[in-house]
N, CA, C and O atoms as a Tripos MOL2 file, in Angstrom:
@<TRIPOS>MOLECULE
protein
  312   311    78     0     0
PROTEIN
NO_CHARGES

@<TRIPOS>ATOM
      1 N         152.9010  171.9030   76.6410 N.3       1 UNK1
      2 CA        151.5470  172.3880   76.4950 C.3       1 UNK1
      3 C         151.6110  173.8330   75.9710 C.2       1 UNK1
      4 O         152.2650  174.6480   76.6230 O.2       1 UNK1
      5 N         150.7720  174.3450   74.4660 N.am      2 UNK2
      6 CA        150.7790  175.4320   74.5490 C.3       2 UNK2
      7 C         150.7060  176.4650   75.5410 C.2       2 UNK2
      8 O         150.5700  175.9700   76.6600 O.2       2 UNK2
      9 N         150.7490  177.8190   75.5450 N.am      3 UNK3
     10 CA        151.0630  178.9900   76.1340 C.3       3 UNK3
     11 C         151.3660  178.4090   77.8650 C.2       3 UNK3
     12 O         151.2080  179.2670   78.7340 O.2       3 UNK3
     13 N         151.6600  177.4190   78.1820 N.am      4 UNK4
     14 CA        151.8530  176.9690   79.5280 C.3       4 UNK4
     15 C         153.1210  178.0060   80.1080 C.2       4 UNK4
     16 O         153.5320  178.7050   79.1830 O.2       4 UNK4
     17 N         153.8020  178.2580   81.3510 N.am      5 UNK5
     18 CA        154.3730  179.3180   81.3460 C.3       5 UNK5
     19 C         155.2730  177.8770   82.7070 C.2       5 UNK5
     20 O         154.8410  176.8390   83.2070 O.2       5 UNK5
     21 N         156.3510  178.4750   82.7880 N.am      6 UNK6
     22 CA        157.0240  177.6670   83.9880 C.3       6 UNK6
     23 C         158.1860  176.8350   82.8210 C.2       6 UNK6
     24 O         157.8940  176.5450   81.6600 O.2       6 UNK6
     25 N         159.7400  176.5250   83.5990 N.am      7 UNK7
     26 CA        160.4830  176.0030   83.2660 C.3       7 UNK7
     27 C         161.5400  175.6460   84.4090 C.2       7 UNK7
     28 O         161.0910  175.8430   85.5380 O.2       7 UNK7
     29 N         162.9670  175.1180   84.3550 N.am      8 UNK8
     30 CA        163.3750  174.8430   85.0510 C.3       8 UNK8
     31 C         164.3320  176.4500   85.3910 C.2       8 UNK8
     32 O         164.8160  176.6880   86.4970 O.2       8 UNK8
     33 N         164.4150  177.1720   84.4770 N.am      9 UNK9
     34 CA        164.7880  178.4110   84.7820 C.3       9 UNK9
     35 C         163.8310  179.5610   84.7180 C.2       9 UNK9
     36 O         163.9690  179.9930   83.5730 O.2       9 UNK9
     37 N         162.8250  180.3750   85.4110 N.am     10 UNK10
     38 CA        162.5720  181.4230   84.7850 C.3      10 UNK10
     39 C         163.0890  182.5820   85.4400 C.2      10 UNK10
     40 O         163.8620  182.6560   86.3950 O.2      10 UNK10
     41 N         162.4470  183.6130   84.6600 N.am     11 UNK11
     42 CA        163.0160  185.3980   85.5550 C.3      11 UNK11
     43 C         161.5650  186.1250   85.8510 C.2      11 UNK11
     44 O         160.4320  185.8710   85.4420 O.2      11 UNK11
     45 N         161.8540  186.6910   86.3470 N.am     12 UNK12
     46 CA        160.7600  187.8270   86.8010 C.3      12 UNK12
     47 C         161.0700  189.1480   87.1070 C.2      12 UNK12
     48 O         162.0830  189.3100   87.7870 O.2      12 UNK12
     49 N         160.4540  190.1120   86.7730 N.am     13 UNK13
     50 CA        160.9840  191.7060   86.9180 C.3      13 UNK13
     51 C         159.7430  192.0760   87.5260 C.2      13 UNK13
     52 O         158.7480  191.3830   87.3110 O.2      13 UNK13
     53 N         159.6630  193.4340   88.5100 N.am     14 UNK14
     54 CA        158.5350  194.4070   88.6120 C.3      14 UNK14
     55 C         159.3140  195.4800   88.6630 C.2      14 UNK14
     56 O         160.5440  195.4940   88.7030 O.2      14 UNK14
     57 N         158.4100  196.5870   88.6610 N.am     15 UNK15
     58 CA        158.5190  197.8070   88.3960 C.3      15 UNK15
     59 C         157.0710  198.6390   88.9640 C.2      15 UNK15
     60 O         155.8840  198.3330   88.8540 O.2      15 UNK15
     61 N         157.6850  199.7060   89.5500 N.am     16 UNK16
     62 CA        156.5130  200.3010   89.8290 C.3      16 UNK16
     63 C         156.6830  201.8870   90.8470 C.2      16 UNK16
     64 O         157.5300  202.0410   91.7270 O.2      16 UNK16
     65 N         155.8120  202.7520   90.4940 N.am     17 UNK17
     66 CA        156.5810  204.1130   91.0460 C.3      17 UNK17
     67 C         155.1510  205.0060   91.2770 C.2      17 UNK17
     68 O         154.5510  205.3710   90.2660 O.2      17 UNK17
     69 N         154.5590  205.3870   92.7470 N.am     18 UNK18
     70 CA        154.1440  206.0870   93.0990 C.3      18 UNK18
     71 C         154.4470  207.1390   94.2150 C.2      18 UNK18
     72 O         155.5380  207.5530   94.6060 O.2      18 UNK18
     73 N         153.1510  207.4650   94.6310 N.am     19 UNK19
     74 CA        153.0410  208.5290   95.7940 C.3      19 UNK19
     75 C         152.2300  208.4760   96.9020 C.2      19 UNK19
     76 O         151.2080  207.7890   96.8920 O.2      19 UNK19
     77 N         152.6920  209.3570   98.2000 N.am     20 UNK20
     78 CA        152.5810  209.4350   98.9050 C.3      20 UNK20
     79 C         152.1220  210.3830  100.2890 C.2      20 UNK20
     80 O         153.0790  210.9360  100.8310 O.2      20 UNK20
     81 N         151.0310  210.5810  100.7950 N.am     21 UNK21
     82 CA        150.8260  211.6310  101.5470 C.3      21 UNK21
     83 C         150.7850  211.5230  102.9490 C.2      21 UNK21
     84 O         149.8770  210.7990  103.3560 O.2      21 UNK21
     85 N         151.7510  212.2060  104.1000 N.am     22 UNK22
     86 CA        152.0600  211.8560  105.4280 C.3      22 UNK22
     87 C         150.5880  213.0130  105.8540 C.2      22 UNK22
     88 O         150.4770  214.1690  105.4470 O.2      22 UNK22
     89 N         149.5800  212.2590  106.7840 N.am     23 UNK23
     90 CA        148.5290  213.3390  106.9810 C.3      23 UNK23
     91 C         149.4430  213.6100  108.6370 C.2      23 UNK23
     92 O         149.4790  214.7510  109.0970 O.2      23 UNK23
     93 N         150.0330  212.5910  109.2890 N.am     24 UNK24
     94 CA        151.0170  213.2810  110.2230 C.3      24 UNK24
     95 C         152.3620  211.8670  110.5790 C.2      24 UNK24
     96 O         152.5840  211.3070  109.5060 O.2      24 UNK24
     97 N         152.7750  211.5610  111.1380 N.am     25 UNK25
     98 CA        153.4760  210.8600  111.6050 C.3      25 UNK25
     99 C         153.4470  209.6730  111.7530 C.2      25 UNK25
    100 O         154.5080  209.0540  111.8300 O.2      25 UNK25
    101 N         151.9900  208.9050  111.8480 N.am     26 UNK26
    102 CA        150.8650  207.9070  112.1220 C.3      26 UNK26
    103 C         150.7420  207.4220  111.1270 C.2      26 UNK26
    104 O         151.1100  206.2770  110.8610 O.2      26 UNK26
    105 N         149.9360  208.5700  110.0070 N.am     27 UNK27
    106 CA        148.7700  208.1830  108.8990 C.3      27 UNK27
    107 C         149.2030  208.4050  107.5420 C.2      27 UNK27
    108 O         149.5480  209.5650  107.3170 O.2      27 UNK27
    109 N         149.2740  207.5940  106.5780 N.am     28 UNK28
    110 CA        149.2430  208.2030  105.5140 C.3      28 UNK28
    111 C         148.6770  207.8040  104.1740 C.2      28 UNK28
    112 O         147.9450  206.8210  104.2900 O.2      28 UNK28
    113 N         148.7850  208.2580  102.9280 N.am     29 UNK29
    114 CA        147.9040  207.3740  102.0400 C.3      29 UNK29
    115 C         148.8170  207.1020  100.5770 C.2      29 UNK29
    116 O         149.7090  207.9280  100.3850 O.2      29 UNK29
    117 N         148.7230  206.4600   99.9660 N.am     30 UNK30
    118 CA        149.6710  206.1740   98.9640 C.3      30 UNK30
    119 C         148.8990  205.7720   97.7650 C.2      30 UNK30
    120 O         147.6780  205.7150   97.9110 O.2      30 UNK30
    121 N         149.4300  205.4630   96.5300 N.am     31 UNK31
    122 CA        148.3830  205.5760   95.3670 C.3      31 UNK31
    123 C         150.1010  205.3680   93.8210 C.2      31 UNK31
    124 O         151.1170  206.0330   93.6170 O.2      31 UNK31
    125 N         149.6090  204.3450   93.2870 N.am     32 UNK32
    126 CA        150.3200  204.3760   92.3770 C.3      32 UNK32
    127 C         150.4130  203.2600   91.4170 C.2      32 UNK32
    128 O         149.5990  202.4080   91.7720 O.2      32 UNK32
    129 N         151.1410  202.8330   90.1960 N.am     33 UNK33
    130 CA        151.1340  201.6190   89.5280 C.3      33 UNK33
    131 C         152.1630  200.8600   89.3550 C.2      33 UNK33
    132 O         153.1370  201.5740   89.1160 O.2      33 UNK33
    133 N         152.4840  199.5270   89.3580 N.am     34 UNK34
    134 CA        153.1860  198.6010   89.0300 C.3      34 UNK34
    135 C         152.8500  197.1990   87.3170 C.2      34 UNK34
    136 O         151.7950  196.6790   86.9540 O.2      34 UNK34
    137 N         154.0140  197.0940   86.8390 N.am     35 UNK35
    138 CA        154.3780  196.4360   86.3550 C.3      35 UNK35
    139 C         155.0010  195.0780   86.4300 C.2      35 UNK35
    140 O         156.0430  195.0670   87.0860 O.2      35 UNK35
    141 N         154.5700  193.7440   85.8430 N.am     36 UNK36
    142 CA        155.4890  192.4880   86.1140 C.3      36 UNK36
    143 C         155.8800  192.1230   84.9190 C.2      36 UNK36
    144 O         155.2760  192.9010   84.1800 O.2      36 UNK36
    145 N         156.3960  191.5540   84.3850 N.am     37 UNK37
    146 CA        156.7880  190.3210   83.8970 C.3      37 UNK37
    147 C         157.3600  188.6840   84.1770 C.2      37 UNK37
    148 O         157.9370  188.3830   85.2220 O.2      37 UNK37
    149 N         157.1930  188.0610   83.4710 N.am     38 UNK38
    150 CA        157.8760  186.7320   83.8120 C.3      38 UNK38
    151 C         157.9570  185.6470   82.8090 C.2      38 UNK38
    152 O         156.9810  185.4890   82.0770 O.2      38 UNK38
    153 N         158.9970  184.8730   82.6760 N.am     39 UNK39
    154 CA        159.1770  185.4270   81.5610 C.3      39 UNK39
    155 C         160.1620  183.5130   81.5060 C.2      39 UNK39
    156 O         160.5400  183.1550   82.6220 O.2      39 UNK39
    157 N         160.4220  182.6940   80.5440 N.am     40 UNK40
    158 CA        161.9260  181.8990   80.3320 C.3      40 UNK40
    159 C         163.1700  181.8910   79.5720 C.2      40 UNK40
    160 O         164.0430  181.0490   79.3600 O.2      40 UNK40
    161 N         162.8910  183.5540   79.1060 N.am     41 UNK41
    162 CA        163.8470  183.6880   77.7570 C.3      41 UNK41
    163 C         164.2850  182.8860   77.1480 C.2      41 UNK41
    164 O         165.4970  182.6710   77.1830 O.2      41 UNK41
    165 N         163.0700  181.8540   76.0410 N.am     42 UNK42
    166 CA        163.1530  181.2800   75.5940 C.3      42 UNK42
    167 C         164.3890  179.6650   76.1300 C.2      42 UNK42
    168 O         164.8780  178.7980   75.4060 O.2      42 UNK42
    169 N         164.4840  179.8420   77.4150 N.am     43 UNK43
    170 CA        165.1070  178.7000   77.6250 C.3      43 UNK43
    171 C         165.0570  177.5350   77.7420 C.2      43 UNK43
    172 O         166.0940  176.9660   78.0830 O.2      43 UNK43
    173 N         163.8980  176.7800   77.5150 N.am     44 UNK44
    174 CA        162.8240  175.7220   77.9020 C.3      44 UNK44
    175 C         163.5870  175.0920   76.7100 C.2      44 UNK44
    176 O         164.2350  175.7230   75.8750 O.2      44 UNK44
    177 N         163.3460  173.2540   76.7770 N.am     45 UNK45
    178 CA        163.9490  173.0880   75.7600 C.3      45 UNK45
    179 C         162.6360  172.0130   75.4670 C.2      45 UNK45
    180 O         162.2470  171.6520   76.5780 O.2      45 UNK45
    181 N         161.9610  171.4860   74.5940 N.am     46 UNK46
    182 CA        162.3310  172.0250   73.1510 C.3      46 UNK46
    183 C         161.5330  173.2570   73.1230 C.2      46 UNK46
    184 O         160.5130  173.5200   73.7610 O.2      46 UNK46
    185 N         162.3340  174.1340   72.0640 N.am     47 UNK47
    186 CA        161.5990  175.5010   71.7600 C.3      47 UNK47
    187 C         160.3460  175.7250   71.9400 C.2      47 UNK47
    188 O         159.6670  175.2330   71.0390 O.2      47 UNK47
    189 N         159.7160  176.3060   72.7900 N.am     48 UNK48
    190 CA        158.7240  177.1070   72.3040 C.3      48 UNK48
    191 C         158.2550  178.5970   72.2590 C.2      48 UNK48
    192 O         158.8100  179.3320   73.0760 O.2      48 UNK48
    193 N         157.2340  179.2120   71.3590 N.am     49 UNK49
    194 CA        157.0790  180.5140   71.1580 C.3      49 UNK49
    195 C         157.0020  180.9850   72.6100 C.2      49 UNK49
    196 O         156.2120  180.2210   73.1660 O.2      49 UNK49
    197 N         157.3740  181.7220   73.3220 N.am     50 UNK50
    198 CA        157.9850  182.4520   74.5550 C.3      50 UNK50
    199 C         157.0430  183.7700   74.7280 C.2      50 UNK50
    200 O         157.5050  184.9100   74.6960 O.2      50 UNK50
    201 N         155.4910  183.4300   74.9410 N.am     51 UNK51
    202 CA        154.4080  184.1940   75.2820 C.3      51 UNK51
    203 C         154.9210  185.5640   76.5310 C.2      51 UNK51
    204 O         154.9930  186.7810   76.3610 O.2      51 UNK51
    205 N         155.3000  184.4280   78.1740 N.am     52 UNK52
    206 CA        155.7450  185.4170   78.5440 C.3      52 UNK52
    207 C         153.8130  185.5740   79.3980 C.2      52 UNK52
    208 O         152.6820  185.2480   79.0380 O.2      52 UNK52
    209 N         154.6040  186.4540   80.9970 N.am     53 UNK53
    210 CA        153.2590  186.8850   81.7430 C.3      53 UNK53
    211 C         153.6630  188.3520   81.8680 C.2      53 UNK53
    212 O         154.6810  188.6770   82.4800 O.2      53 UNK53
    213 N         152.6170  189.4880   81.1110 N.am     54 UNK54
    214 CA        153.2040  190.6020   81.9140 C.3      54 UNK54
    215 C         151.6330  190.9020   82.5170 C.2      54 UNK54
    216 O         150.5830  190.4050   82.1090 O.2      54 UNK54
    217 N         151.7900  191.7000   83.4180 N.am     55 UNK55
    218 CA        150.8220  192.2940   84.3170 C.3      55 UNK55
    219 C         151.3960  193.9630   84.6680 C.2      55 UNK55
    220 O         152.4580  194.5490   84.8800 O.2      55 UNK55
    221 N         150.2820  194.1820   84.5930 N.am     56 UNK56
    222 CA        150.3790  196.0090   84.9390 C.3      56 UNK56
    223 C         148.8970  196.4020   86.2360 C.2      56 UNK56
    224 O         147.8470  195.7600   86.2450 O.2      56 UNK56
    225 N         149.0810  197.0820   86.7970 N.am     57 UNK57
    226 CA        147.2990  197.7200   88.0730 C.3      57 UNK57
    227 C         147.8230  198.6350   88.7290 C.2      57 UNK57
    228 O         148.9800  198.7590   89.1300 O.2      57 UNK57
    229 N         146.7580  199.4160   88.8560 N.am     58 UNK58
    230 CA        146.9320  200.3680   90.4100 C.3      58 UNK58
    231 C         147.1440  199.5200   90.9490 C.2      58 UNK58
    232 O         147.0080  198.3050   90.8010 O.2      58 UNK58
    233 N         147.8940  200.8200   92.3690 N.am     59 UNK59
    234 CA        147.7360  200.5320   93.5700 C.3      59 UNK59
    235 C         147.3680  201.1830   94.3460 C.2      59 UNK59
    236 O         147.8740  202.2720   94.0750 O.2      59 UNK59
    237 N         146.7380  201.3000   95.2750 N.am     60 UNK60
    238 CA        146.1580  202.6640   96.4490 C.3      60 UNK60
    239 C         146.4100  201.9670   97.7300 C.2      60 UNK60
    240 O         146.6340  200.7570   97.6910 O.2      60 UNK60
    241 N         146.4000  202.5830   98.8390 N.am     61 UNK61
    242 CA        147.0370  202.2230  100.4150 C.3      61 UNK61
    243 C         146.5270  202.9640  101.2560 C.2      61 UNK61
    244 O         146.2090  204.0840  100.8560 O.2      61 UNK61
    245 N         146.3240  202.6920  102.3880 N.am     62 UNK62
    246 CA        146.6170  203.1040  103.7930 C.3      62 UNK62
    247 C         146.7850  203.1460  104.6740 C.2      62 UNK62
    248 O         145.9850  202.8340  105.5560 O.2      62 UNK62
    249 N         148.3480  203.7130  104.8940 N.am     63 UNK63
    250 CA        149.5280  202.9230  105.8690 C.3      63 UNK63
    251 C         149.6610  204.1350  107.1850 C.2      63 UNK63
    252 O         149.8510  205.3510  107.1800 O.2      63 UNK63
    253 N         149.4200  202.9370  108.4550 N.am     64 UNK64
    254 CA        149.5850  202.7410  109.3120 C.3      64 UNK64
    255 C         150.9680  202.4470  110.0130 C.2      64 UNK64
    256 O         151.5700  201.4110  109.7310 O.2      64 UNK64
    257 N         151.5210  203.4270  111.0010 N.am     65 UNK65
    258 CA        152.5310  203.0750  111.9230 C.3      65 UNK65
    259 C         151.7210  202.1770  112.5930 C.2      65 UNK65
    260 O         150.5140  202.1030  112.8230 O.2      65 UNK65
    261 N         153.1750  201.1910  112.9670 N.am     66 UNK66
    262 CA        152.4310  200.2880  114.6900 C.3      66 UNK66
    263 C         152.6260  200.3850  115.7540 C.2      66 UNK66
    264 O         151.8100  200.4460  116.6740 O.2      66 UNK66
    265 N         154.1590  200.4270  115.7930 N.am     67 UNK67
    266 CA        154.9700  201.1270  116.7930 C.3      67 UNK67
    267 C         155.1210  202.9540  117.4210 C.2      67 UNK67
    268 O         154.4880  203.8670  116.8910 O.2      67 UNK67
    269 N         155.6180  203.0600  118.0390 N.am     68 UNK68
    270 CA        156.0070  204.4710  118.3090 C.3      68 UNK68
    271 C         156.9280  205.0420  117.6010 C.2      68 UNK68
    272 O         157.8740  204.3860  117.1630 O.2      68 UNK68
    273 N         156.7700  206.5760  117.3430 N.am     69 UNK69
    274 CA        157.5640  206.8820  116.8070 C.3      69 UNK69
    275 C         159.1800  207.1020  117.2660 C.2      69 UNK69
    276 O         159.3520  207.6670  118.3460 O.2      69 UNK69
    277 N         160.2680  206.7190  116.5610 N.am     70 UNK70
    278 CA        161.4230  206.8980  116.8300 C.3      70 UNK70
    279 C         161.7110  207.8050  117.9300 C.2      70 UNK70
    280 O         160.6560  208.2350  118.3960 O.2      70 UNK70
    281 N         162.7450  208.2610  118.5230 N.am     71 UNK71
    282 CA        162.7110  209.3070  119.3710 C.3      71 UNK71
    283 C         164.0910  210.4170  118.8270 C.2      71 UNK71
    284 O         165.0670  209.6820  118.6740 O.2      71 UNK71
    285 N         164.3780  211.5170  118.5830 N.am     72 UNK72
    286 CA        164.7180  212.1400  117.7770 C.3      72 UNK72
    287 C         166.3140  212.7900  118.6280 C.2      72 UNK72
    288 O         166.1780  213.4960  119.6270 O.2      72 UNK72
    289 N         167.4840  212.5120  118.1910 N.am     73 UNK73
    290 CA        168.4520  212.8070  119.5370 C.3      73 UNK73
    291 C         168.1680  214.2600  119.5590 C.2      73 UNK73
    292 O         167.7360  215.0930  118.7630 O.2      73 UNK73
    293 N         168.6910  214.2270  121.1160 N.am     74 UNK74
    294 CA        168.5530  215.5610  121.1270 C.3      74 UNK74
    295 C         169.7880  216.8580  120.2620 C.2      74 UNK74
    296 O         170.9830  216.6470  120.0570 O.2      74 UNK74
    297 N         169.1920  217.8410  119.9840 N.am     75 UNK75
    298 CA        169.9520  218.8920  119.0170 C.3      75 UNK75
    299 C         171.2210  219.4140  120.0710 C.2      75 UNK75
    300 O         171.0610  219.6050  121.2760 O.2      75 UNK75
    301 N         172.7490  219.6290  119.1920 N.am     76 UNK76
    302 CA        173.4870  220.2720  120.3050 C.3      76 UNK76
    303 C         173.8200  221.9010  120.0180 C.2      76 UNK76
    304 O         174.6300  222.2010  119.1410 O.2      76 UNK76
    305 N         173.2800  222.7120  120.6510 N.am     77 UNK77
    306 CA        173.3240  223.8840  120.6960 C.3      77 UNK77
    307 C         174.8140  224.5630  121.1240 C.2      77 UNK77
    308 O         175.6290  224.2320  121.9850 O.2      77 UNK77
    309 N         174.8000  225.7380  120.0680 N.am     78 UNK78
    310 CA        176.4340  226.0790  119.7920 C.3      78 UNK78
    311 C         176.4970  227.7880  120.6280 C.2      78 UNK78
    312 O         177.5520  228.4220  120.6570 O.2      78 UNK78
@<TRIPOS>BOND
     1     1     2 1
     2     2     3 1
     3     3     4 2
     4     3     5 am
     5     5     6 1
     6     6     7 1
     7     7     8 2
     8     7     9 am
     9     9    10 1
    10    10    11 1
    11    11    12 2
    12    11    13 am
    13    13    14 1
    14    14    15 1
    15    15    16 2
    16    15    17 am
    17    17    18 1
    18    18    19 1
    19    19    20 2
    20    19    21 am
    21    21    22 1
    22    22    23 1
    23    23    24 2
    24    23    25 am
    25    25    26 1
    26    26    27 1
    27    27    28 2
    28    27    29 am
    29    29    30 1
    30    30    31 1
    31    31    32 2
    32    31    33 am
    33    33    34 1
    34    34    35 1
    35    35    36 2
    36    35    37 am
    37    37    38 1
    38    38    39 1
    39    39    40 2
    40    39    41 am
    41    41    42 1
    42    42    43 1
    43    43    44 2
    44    43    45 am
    45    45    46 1
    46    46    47 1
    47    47    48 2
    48    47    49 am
    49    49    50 1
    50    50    51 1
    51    51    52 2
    52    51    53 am
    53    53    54 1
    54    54    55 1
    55    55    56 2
    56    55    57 am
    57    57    58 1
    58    58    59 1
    59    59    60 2
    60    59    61 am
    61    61    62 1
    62    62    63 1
    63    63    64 2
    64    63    65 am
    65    65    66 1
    66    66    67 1
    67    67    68 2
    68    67    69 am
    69    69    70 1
    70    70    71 1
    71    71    72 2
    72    71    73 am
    73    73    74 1
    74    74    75 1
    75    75    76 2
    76    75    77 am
    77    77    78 1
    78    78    79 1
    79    79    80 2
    80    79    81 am
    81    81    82 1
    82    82    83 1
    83    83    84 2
    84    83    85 am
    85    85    86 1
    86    86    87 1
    87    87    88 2
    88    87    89 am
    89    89    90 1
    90    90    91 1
    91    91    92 2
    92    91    93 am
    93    93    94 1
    94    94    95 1
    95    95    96 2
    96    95    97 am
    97    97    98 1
    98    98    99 1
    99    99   100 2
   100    99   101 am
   101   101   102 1
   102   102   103 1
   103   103   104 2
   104   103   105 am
   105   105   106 1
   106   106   107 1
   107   107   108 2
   108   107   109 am
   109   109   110 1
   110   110   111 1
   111   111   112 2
   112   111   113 am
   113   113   114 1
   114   114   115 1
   115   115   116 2
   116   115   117 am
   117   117   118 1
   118   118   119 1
   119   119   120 2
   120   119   121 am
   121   121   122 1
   122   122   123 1
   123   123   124 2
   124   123   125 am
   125   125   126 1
   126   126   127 1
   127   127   128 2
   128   127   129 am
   129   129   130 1
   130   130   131 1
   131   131   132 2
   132   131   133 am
   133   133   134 1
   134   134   135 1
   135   135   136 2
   136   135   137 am
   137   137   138 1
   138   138   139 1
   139   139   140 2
   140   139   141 am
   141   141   142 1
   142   142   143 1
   143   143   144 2
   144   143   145 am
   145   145   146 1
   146   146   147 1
   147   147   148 2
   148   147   149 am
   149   149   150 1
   150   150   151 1
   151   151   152 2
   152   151   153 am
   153   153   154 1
   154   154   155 1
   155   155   156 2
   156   155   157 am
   157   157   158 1
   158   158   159 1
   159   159   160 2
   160   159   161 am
   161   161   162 1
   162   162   163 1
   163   163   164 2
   164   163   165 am
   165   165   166 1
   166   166   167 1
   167   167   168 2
   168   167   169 am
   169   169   170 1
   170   170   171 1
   171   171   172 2
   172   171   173 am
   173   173   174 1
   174   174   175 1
   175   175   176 2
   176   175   177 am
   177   177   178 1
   178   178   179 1
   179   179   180 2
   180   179   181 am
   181   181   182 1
   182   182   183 1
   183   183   184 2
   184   183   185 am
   185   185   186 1
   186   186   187 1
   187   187   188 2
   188   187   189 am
   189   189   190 1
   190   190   191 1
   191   191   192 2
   192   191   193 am
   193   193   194 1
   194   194   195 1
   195   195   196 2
   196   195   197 am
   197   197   198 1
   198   198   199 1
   199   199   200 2
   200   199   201 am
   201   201   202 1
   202   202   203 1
   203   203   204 2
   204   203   205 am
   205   205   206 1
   206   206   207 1
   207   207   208 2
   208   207   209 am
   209   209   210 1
   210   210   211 1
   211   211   212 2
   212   211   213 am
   213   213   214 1
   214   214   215 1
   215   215   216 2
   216   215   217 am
   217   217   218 1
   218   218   219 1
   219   219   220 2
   220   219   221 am
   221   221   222 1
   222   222   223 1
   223   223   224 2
   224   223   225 am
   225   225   226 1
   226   226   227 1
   227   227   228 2
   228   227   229 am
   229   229   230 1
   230   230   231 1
   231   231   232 2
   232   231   233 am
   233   233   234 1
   234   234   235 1
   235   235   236 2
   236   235   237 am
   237   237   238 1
   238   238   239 1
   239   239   240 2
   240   239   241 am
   241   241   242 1
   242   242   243 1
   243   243   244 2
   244   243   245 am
   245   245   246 1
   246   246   247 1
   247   247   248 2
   248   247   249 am
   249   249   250 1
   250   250   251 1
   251   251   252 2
   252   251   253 am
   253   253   254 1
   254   254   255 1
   255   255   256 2
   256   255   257 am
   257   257   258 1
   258   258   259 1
   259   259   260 2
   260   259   261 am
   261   261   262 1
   262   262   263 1
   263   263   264 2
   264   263   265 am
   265   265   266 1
   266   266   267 1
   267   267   268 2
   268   267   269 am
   269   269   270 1
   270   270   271 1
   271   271   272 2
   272   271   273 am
   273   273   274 1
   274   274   275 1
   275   275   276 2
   276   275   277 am
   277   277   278 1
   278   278   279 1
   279   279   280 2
   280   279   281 am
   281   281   282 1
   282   282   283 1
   283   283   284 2
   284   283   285 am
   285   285   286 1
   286   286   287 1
   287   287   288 2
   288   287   289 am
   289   289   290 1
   290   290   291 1
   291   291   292 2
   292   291   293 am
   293   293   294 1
   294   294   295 1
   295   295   296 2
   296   295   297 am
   297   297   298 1
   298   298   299 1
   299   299   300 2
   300   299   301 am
   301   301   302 1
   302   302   303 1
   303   303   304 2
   304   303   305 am
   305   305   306 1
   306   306   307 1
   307   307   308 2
   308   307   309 am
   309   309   310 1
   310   310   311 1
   311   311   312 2
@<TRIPOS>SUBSTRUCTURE
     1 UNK1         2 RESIDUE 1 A UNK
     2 UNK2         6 RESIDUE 1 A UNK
     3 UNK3        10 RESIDUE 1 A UNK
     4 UNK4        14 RESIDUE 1 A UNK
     5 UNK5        18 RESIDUE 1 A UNK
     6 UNK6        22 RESIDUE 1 A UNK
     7 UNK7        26 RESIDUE 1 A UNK
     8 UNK8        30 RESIDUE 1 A UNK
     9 UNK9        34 RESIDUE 1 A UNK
    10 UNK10       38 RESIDUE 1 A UNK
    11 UNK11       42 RESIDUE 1 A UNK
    12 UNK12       46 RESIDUE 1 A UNK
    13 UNK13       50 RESIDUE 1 A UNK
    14 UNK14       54 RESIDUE 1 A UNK
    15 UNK15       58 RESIDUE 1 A UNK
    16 UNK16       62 RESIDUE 1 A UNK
    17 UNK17       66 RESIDUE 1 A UNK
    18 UNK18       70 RESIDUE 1 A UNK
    19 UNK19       74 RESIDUE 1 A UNK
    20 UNK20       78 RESIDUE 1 A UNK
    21 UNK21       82 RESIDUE 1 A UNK
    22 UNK22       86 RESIDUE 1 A UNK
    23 UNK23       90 RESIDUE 1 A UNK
    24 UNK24       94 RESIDUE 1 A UNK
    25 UNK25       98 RESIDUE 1 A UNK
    26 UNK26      102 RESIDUE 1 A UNK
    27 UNK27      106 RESIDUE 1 A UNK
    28 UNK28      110 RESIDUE 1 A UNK
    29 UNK29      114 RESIDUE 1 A UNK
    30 UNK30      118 RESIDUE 1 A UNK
    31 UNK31      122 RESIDUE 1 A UNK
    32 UNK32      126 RESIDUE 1 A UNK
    33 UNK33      130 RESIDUE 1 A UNK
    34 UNK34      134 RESIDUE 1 A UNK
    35 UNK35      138 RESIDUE 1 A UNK
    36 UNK36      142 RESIDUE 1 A UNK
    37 UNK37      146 RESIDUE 1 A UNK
    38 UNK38      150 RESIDUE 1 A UNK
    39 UNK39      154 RESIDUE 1 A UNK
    40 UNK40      158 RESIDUE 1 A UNK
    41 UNK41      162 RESIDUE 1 A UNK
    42 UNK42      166 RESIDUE 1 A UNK
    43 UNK43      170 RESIDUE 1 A UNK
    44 UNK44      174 RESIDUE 1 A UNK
    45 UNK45      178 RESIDUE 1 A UNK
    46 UNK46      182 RESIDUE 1 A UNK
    47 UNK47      186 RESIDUE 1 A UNK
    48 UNK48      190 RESIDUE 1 A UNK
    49 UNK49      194 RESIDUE 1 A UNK
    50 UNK50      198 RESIDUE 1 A UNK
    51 UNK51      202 RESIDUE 1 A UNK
    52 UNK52      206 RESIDUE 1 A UNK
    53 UNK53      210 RESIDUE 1 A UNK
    54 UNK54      214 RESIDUE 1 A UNK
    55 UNK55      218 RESIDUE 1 A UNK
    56 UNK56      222 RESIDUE 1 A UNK
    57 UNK57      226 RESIDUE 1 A UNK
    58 UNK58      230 RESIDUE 1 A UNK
    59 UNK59      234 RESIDUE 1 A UNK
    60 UNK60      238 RESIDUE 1 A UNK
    61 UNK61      242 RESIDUE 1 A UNK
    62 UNK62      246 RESIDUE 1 A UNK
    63 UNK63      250 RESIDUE 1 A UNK
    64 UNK64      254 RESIDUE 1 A UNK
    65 UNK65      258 RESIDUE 1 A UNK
    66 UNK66      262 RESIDUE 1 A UNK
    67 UNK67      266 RESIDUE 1 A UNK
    68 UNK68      270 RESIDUE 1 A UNK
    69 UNK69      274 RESIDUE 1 A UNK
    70 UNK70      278 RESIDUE 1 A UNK
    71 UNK71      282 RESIDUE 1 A UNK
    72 UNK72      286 RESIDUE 1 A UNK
    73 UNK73      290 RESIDUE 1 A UNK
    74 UNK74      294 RESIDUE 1 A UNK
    75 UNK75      298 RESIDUE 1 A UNK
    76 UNK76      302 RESIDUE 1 A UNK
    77 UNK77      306 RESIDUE 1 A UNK
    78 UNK78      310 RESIDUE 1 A UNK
């Protein structure tokens, strides 16, 4: 079927690189973009033109600890 996407092999990549702000230990907020692809490098047999899915979007967050925080060893004083 034209531009149909799926084979018995495919690949997939993402990519993606933002940021992050700790308001303390708890709370924080994040914000950034990602990239996909996916893809059969042309492996499908019989040939076809190799369209390929890419996708790109923000992202924005806000992340929540659930647990407690770690507990920190204590420092050894010299």
């Amino acid at each position: 079927m034209p531009y149909a996407q799926g084979g018995d092999l495919d690949f997939t990549y993402m990519m993606g690189s933002g940021v992050r702000y700790n308001f303390n230990p708890r709370y924080s907020i994040s914000a950034g973009a990602s990239y996909m692809h996916a893809s059969d490098a042309y492996l499908c047999h019989p040939k076809y033109c190799d369209f390929g899915i890419n996708v790109w979007g923000p992202m924005i967050g806000l992340n929540v600890r659930l647990g407690k925080q770690k507990r920190q060893p204590p420092s050894e004083s010299r």
